[in-house]
ZAVO-198210 format. One line per field, with one value per atom (N, C-alpha, C): atom name; residue number from 1; x, y, z. Coordinates in steps of 0.02 Angstrom, whole numbers, plus 32768, in hexadecimal, padded with zeros to 4 digits. Example, Ala and Ser with C-alpha at 12.3 -4.5 7.8 and 13.67 -1.06 7.14 Angstrom:
at <- c(N:CA:C:N:CA:C)
i <- c(1:1:1:2:2:2)
u <- c(8294:8267:8294:8282:82AC:8285)
v <- c(7EE4:7F1F:7F5B:7F90:7FCB:8002)
w <- c(8186:8186:8186:8162:8165:818A)
END
This chain:
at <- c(N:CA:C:N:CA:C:N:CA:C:N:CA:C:N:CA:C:N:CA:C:N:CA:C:N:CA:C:N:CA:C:N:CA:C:N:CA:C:N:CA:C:N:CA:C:N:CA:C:N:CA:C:N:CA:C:N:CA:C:N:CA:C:N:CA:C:N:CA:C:N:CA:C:N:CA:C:N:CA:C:N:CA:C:N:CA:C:N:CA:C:N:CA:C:N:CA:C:N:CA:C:N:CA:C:N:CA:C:N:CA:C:N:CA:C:N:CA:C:N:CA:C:N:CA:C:N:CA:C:N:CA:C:N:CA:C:N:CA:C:N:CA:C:N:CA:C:N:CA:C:N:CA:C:N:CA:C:N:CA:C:N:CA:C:N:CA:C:N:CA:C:N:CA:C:N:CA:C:N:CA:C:N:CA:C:N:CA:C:N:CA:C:N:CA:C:N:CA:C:N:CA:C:N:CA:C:N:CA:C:N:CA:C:N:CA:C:N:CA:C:N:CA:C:N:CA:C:N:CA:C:N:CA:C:N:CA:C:N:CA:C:N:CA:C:N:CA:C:N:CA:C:N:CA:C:N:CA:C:N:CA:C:N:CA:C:N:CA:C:N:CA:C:N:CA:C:N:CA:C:N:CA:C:N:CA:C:N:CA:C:N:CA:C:N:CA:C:N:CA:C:N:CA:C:N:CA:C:N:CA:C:N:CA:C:N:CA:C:N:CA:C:N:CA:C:N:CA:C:N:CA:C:N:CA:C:N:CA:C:N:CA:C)
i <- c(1:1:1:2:2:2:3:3:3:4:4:4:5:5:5:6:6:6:7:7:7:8:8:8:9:9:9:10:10:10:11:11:11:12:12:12:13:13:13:14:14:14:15:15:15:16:16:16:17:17:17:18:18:18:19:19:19:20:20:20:21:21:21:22:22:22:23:23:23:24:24:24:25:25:25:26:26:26:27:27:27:28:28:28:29:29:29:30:30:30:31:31:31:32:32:32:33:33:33:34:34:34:35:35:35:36:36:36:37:37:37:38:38:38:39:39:39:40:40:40:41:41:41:42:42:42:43:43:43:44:44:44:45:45:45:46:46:46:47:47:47:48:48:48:49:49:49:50:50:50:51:51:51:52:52:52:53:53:53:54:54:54:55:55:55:56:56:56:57:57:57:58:58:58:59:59:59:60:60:60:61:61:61:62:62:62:63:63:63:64:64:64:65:65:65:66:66:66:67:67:67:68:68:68:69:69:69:70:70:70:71:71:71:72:72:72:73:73:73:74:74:74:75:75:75:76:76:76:77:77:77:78:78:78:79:79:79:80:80:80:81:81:81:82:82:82:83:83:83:84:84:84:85:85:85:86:86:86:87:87:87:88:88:88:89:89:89:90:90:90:91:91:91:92:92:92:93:93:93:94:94:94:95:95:95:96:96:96:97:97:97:98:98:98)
u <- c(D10F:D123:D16F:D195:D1D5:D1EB:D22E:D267:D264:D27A:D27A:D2C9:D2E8:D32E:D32C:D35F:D36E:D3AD:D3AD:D3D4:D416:D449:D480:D4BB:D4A5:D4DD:D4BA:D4D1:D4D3:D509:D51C:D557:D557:D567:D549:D599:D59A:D5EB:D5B7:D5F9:D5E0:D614:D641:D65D:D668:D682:D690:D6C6:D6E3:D730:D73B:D706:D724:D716:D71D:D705:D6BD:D692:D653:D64A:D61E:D62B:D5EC:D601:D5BF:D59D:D54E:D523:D4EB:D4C2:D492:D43E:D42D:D404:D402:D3D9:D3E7:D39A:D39A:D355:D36D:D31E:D315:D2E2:D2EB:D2C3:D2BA:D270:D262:D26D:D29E:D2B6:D2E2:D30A:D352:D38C:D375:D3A7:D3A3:D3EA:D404:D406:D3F3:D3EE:D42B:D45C:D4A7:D4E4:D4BD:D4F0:D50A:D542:D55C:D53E:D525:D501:D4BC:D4A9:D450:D434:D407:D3DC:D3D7:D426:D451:D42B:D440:D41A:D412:D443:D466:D44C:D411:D3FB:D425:D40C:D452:D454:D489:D4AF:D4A3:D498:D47D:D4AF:D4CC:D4F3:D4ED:D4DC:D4B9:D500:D4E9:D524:D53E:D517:D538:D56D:D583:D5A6:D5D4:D5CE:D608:D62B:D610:D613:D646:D63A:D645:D6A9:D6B9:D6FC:D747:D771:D798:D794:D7AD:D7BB:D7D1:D815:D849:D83C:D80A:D7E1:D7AF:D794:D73F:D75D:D793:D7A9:D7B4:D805:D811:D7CE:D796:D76A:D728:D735:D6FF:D6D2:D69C:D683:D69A:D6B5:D6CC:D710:D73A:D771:D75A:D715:D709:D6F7:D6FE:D6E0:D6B9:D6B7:D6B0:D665:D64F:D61A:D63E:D60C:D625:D609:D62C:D62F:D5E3:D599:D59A:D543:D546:D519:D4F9:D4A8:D470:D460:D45A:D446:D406:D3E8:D3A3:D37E:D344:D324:D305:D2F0:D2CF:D28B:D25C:D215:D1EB:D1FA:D1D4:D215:D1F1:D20D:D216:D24A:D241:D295:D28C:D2DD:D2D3:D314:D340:D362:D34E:D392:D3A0:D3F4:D402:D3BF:D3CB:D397:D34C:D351:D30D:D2F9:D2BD:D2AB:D2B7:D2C3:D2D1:D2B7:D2A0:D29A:D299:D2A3:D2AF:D26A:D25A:D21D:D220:D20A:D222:D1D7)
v <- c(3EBF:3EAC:3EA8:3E70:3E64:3EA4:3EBA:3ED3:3EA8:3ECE:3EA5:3ED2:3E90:3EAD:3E82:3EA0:3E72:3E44:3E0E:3DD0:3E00:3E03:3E0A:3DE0:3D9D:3D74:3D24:3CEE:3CA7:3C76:3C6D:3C3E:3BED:3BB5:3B8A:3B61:3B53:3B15:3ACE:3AAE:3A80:3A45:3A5B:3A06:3A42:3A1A:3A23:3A29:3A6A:3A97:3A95:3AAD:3ADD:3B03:3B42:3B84:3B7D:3BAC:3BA6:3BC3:3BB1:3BD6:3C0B:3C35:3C65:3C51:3C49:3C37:3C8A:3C66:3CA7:3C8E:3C58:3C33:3BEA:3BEA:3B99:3B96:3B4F:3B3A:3B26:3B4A:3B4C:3B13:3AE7:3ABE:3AC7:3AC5:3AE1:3A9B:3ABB:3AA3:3A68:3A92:3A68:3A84:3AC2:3AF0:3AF1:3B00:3B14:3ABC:3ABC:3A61:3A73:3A4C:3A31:3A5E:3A7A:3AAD:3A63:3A48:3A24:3A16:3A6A:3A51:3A59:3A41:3A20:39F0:3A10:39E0:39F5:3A26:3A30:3A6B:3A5F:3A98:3ADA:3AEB:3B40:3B45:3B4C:3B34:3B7C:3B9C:3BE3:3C1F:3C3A:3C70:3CAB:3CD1:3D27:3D4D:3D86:3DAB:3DEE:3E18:3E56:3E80:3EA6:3ED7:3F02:3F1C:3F48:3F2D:3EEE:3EB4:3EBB:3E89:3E98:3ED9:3EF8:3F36:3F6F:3F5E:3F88:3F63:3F37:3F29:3F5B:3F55:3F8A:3F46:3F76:3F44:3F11:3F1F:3EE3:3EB2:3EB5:3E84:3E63:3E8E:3E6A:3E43:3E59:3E2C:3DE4:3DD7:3DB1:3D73:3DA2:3D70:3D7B:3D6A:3D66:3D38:3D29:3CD2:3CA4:3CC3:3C7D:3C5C:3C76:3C73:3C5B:3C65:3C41:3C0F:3BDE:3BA7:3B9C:3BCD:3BD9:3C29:3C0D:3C4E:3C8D:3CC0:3D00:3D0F:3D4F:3D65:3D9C:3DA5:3DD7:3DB7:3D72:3D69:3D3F:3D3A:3D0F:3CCF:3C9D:3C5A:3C5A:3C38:3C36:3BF9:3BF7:3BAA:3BCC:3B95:3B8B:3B88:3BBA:3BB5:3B98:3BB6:3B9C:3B6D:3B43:3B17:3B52:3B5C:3B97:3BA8:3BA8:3BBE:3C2C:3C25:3C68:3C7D:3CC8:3CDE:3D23:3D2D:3D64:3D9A:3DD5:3E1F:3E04:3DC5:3DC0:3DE2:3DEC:3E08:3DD2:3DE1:3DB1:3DC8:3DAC:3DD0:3D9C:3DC2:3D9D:3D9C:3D5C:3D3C:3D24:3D49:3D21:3CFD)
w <- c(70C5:7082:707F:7061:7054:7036:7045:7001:6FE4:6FAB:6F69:6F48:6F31:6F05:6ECD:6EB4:6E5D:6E8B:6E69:6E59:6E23:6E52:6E34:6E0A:6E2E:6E23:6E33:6E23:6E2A:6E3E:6E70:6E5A:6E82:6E5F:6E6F:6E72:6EB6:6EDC:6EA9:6E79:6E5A:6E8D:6EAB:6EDE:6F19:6F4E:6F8A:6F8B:6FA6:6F87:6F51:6F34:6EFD:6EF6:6ECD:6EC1:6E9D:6EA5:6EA4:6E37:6E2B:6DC1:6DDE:6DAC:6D9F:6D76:6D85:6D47:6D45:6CFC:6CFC:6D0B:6D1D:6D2F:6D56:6D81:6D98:6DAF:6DCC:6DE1:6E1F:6E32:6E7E:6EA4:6EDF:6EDF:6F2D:6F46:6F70:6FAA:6FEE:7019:7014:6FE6:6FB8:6FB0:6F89:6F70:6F18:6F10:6EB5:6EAF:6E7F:6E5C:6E32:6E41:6E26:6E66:6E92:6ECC:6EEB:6F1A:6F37:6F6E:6F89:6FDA:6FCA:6FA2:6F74:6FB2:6FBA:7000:704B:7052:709B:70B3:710A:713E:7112:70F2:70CF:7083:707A:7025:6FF2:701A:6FED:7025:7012:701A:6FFE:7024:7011:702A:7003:7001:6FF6:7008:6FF5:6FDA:6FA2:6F83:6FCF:7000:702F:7057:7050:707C:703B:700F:6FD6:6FC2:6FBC:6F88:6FDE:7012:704E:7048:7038:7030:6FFE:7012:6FE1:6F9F:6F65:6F22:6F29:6F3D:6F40:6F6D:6F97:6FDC:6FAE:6F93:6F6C:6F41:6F13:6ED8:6F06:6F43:6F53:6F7E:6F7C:6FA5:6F67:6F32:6F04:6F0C:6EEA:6F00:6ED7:6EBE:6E8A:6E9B:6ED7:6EF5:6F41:6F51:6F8C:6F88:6FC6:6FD9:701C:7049:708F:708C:70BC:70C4:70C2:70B1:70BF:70F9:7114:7148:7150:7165:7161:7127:7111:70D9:7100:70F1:710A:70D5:7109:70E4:70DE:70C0:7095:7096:709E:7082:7040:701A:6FCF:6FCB:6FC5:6FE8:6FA0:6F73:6F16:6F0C:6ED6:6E90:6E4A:6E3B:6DFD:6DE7:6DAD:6D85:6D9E:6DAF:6DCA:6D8D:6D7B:6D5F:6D76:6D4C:6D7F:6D5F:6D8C:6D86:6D9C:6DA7:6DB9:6DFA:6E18:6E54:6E8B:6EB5:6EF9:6F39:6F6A:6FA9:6FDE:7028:7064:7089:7093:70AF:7109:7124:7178:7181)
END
């Protein structure tokens, strides 16, 4: 049986270099990705980040590499395919499927 975590966060790159927005819902489309994300369709449908990877940085590191200040993978986070069609919001339950 999967772990299962809450959905902490959303954030969806609307062009290519730019900083990514925080949303509190998006739709998910299976073997696509976030519908309106930039890389919509691409090998990398999303990005998983677990709090022990974020949260393991000093302040002044986590602030300067926020996601909304990135444009580049993190170091340390697993890419994802899109297995359901279904709107995401944050706190929802989530889990990793191999």
């Amino acid at each position: 049986m999967p772990e299962v975590a809450k959905l902490a966060a959303i954030w969806i790159k609307r062009a290519d270099r730019e900083p990514m927005e925080s949303v509190r819902h998006a739709h998910l489309v299976s073997g696509a990705g976030l519908r309106g994300n930039s890389d919509y369709g691409a090998e990398r449908q999303i990005t998983i980040i677990g709090r022990e990877v974020s949260g393991a940085l000093p302040p002044q590191i986590r602030e300067a590499v926020r996601p909304s200040a990135r444009r580049a993978t993190w170091s340390g986070a697993a890419w994802g395919d899109v297995l359901d069609d279904g709107e995401i919001r944050m706190g929802d339950e989530v889990a990793w499927v191999e």
